[in-house]
C-alpha positions as CSV (number, residue, x, y, z in Angstrom):
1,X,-32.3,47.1,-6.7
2,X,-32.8,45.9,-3.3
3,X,-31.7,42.1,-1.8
4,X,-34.7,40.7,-0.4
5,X,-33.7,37.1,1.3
6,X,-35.7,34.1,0.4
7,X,-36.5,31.4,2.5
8,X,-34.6,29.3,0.0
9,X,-31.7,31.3,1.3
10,X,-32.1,30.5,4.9
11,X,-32.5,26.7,4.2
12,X,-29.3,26.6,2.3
13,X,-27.3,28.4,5.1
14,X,-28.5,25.9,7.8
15,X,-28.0,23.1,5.3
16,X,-24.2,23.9,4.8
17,X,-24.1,24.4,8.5
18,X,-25.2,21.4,9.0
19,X,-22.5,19.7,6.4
20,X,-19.9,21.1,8.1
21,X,-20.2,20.3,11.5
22,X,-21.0,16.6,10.0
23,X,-17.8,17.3,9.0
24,X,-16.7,17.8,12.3
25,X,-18.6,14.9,14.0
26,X,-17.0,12.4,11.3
27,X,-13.4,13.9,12.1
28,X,-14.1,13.2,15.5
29,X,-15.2,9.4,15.0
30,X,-12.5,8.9,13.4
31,X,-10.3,9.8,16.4
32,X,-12.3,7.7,18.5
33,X,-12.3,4.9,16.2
34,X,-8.6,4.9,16.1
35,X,-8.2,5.5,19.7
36,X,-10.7,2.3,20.2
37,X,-8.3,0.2,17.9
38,X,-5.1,1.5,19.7
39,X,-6.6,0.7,23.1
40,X,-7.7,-3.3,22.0
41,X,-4.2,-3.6,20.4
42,X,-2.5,-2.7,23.9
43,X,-5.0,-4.6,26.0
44,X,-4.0,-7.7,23.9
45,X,-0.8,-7.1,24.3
46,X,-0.9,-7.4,28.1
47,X,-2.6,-9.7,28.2
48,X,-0.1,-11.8,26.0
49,X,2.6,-10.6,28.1
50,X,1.1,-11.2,31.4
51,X,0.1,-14.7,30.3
52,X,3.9,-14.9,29.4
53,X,5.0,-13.6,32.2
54,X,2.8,-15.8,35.3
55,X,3.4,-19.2,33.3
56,X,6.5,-18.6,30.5
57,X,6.4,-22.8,30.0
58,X,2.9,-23.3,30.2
59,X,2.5,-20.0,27.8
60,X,4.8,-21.4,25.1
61,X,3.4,-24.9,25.4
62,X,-0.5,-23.4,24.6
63,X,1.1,-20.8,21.9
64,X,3.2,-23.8,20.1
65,X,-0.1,-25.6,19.8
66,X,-2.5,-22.8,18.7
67,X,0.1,-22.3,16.2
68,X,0.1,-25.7,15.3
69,X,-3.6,-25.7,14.4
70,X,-3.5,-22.5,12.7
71,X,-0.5,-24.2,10.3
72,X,-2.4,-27.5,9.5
73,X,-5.7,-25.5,9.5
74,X,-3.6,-23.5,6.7
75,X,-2.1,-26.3,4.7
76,X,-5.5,-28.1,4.6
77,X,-7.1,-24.9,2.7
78,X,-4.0,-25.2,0.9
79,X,-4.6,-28.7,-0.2
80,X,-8.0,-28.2,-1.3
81,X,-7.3,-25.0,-3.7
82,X,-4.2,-27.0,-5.2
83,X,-6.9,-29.8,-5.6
84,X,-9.2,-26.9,-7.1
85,X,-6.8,-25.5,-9.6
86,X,-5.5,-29.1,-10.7
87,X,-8.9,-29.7,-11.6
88,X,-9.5,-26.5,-13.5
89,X,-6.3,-27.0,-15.5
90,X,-7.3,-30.7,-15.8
91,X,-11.2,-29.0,-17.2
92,X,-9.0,-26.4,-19.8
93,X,-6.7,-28.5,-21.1
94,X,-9.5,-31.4,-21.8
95,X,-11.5,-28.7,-23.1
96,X,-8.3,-27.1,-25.7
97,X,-7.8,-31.0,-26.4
98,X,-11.6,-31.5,-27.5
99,X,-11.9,-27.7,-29.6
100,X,-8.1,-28.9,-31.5
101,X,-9.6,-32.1,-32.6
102,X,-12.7,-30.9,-33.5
């Protein structure tokens, strides 16, 4: 018996070829990705500590007051879901209250 290779054969080495430098390339984005990520985290970083460090008062005052919008921003979501789930506790109970009775 002789092995005579098919085309089929040839297809499916280049195709697993393929896959594994695919492989490969996404091992490599990954790296970059990560290295992208690491580099934005240390650019903001500087930047926080250079705006620190030209201005400490003036940076403390504009930080204090960011945070301040972020916390009322906060509570105001806050607020509404409370609101939300009174309103669906408000909707069950009525609605336990009406199937007793019934």
């Amino acid at each position: 018996m002789v092995d005579v290779p098919s085309p089929l054969q040839k297809d499916l080495v280049a195709y697993l070829t393929s896959i594994e430098s695919n492989k490969e390339t996404d091992a490599c984005d990954g790296l970059i990705c990560n290295s992208i990520k690491k580099i934005h985290e240390h650019r903001q970083r500087r930047a926080f500590f250079l705006g620190f460090s030209q201005s400490p008062a003036e940076f403390i005052d504009a930080f204090i007051t960011s945070q301040s919008k972020d916390l009322k921003f906060i509570a105001g979501m806050l607020a509404a879901m409370q609101k939300k789930s009174s309103d669906v506790i408000d909707l069950w109970v009525l609605t336990r209250v009406v199937k007793i009775s019934s």
